[in-house]
C-alpha positions in Angstrom: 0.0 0.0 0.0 1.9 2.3 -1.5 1.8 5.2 -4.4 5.7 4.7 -4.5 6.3 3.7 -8.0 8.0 0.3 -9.0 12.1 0.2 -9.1 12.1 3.1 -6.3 14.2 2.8 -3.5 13.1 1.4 -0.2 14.8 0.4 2.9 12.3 -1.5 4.3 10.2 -3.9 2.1 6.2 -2.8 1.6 5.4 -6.5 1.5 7.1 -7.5 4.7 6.0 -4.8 6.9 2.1 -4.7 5.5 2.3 -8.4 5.2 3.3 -9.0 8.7 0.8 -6.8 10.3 -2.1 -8.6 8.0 -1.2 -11.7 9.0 -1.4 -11.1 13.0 -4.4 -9.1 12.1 -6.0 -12.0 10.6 -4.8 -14.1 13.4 -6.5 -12.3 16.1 -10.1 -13.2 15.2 -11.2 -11.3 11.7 -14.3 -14.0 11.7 -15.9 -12.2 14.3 -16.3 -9.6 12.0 -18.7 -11.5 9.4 -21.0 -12.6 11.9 -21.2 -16.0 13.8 -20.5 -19.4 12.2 -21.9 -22.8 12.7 -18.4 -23.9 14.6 -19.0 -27.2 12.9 -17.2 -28.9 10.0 -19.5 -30.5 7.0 -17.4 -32.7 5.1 -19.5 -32.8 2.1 -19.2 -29.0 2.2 -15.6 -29.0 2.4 -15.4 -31.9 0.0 -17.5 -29.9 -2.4 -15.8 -26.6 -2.0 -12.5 -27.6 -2.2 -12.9 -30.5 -4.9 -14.3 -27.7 -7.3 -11.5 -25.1 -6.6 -8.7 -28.1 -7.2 -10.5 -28.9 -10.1 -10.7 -25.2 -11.5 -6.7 -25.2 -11.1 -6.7 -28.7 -12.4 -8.6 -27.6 -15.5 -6.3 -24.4 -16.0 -3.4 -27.0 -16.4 -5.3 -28.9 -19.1 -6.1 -26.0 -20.8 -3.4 -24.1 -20.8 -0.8 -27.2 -21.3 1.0 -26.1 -18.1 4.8 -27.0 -18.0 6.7 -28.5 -15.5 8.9 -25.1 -15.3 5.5 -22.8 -14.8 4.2 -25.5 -12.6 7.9 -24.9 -10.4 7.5 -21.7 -10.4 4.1 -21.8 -8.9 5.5 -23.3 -6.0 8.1 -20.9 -5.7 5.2 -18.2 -5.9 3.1 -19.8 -3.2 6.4 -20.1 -0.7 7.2 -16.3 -1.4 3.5 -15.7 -0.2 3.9 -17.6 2.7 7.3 -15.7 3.8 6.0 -12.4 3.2 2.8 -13.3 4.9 1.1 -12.2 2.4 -2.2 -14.4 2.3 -4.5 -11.6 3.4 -3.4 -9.7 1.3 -3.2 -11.5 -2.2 -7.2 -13.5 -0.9 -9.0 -10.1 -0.3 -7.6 -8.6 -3.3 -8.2 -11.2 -5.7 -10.9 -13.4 -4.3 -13.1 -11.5 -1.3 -14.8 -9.3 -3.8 -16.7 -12.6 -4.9 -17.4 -13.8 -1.5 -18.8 -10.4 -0.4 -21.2 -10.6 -4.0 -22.5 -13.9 -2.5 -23.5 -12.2 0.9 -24.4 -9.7 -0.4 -27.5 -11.7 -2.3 -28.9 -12.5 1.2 -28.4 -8.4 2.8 -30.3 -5.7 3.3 -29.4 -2.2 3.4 -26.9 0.0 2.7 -24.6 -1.8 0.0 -21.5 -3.1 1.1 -18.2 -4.1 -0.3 -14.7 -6.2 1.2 -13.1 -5.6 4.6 -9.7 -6.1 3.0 -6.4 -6.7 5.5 -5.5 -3.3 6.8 -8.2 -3.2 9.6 -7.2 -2.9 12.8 -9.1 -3.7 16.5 -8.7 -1.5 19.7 -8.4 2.3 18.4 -9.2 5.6 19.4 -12.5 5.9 20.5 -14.3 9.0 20.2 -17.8 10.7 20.3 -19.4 12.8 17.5 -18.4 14.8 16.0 -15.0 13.5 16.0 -11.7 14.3 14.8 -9.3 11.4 13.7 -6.0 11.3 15.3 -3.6 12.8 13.1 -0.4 14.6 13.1 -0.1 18.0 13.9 0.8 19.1 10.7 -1.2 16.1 8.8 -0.9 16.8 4.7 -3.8 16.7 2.9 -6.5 17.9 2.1 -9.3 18.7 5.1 -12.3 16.4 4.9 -15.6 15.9 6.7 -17.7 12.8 6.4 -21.3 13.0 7.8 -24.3 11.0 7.6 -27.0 9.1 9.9 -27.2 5.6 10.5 -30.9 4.1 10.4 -32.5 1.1 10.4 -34.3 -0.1 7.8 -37.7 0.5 8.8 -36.0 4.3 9.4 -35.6 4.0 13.3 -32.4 6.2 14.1 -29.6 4.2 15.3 -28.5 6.3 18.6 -24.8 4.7 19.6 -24.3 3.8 16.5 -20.7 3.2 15.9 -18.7 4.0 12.7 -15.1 2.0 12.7 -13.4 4.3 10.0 -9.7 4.0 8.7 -8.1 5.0 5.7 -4.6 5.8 4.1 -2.8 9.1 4.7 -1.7 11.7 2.0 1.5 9.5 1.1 -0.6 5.9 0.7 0.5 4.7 4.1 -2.2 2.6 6.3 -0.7 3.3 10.1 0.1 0.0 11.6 1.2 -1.3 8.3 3.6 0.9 7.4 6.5 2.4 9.3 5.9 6.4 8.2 2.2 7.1 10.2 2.2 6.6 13.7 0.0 4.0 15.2 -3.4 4.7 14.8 -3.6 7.8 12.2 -6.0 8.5 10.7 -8.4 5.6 12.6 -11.1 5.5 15.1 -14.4 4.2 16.2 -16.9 7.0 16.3 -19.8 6.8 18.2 -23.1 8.6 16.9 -25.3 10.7 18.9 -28.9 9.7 19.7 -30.4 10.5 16.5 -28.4 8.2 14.7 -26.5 11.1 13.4 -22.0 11.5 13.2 -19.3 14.1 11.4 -15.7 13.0 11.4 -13.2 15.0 10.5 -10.1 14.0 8.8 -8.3 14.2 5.7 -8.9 13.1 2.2 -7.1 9.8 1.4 -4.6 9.2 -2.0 -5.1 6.3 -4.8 -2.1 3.7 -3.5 -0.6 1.0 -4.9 -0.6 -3.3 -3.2 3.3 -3.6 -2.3 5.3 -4.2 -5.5 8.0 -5.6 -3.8 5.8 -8.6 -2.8 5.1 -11.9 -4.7 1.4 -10.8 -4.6 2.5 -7.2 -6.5 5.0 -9.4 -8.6 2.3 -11.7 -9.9 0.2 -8.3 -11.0 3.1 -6.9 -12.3 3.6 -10.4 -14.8 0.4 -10.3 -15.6 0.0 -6.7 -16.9 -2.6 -5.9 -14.6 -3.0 -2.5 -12.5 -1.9 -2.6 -8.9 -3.6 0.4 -8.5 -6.4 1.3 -5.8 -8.4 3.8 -6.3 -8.3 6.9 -2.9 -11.0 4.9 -0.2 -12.6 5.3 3.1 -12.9 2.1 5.0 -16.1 1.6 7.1 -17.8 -0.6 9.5 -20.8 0.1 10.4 -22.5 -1.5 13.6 -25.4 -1.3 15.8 -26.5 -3.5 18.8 -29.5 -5.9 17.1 -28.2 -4.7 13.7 -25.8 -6.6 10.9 -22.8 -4.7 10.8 -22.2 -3.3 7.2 -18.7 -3.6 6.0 -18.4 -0.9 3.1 -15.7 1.4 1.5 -16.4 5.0 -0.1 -14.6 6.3 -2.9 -14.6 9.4 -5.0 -15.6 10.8 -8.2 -12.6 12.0 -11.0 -10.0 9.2 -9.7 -8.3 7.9 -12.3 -8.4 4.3 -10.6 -12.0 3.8 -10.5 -13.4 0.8 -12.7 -10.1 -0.6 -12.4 -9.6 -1.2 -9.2 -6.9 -3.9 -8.4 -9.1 -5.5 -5.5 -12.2 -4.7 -7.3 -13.9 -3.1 -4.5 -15.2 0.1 -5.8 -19.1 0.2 -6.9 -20.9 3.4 -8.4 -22.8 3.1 -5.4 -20.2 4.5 -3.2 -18.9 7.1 -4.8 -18.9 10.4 -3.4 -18.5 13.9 -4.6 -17.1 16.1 -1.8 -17.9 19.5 -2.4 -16.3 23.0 -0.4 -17.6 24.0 3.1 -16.0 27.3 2.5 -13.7 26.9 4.8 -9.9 27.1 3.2 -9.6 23.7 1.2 -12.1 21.5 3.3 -14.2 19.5 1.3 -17.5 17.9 2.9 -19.1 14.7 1.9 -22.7 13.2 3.1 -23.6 9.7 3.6 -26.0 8.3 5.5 -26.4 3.9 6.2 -29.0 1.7 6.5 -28.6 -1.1 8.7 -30.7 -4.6 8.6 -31.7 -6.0 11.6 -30.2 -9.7 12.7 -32.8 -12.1 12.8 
């Protein structure tokens, strides 16, 4: 996560450091995010899951008439991964998207998209309206968020919470990357009791995945963009509620419609517009929230 460009130099390697963090991340309980599972293992699920994924790689081979040197190098690829621990990262770039499309058949509500692997638990939390921690002399450009979260039936939300993180200026996700300091630019906002919440913090920059990584390599081979489009992340939660995992982008970036994780939906877009005051920009966006049945 990075808007250095390839072949620059870099003392410490993006995929190391973001892949690292990712990987604890993930460790420490991500699941409880999606809701709660069964706890129970059905072999004929697993059977039938992972027989048809061997069998699309299997396939793959036929088709393309896969060599023994291509095959070789797969392995190599997959150990690379491994060492840089970057599984979170190469799954929800390349594969969440279509597990969040299946959810999303059976949800209500505000439309979501991926969680991807630079959330983090336990930060600042703050009451509405909220400033995100940031340095003193934090570059970018000022930016409010604002919004209400209701339910579905339209019932304000009061205590609401909205989990926001997002790059800096630079590209840089704190905890993932050794320039921000922990927890910039991150918090957990509470609403007040109509539902209602303003953060303010600054607008993010397009980044790209680490380069330096097998997961950046592969895109790199394969002439695809590494490119993210500039994005809020969000969860948004509510006692009795689904929580809504979501991302916002915004309109005029270059990376939208190709975004490397394919994340970004028309849906979210926003279109900031000037308070007025200096170079702030505002944006409004209310959520809907389902109720858990």
């Amino acid at each position: 996560m990075t808007t250095t460009q390839p072949g620059a130099d870099q003392s410490v390697s993006d995929a190391v450091t973001a892949g690292s963090h990712a990987t604890e991340s993930a460790r420490s309980g991500l699941s409880n995010l999606r809701g709660p599972g069964s706890g129970e293992v059905d072999q004929q699920r697993v059977a039938t899951v992972v027989g048809a994924a061997l069998e699309g790689i299997r396939s793959a081979i036929r088709e393309h008439e896969v060599t023994y040197e291509e095959f070789d190098a797969f392995k190599r690829w997959l150990i690379a991964v491994s060492d840089t621990g970057e599984w979170p990262l190469f799954l929800d770039v390349y594969l969440e998207h279509e597990v969040e499309k299946v959810a999303a058949k059976r949800q209500q509500g505000s439309v979501g998209t991926i969680l991807g692997p630079f959330w983090l638990d336990e930060q600042a939390r703050l009451d509405t309206p909220a400033t995100l921690p940031m340095r003193d002399d934090e570059p970018g450009t000022p930016m409010i968020l604002a919004g209400q979260v209701t339910s579905t039936d339209g019932t304000p939300l009061a205590g609401a919470t909205v989990d926001i993180w997002h790059t800096d200026d630079e590209g840089w996700y704190s905890g993932f990357a050794a320039k921000p300091p922990a927890g910039n630019l991150r918090g957990v906002v509470r609403c007040d009791d109509q539902g209602r919440f303003e953060i303010h913090t600054r607008k993010p920059a397009p980044y790209t995945i680490p380069l330096d990584g097998p997961t950046g390599q592969m895109t790199q081979a394969a002439g695809w963009s590494p490119w993210r489009p500039a994005h809020i992340h969000l969860l948004v939660a509510a006692p009795g509620h689904r929580t809504l995992t979501s991302q916002l982008f915004f309109t005029g970036d270059p990376y939208l419609g190709n975004d490397v994780a394919s994340a970004d939906k028309p849906e979210l877009t926003l279109d900031p517009q000037p308070t007025g005051n200096g170079d702030e920009i505002r944006a409004d966006r209310d959520f809907v929230l389902e109720r858990e049945t």
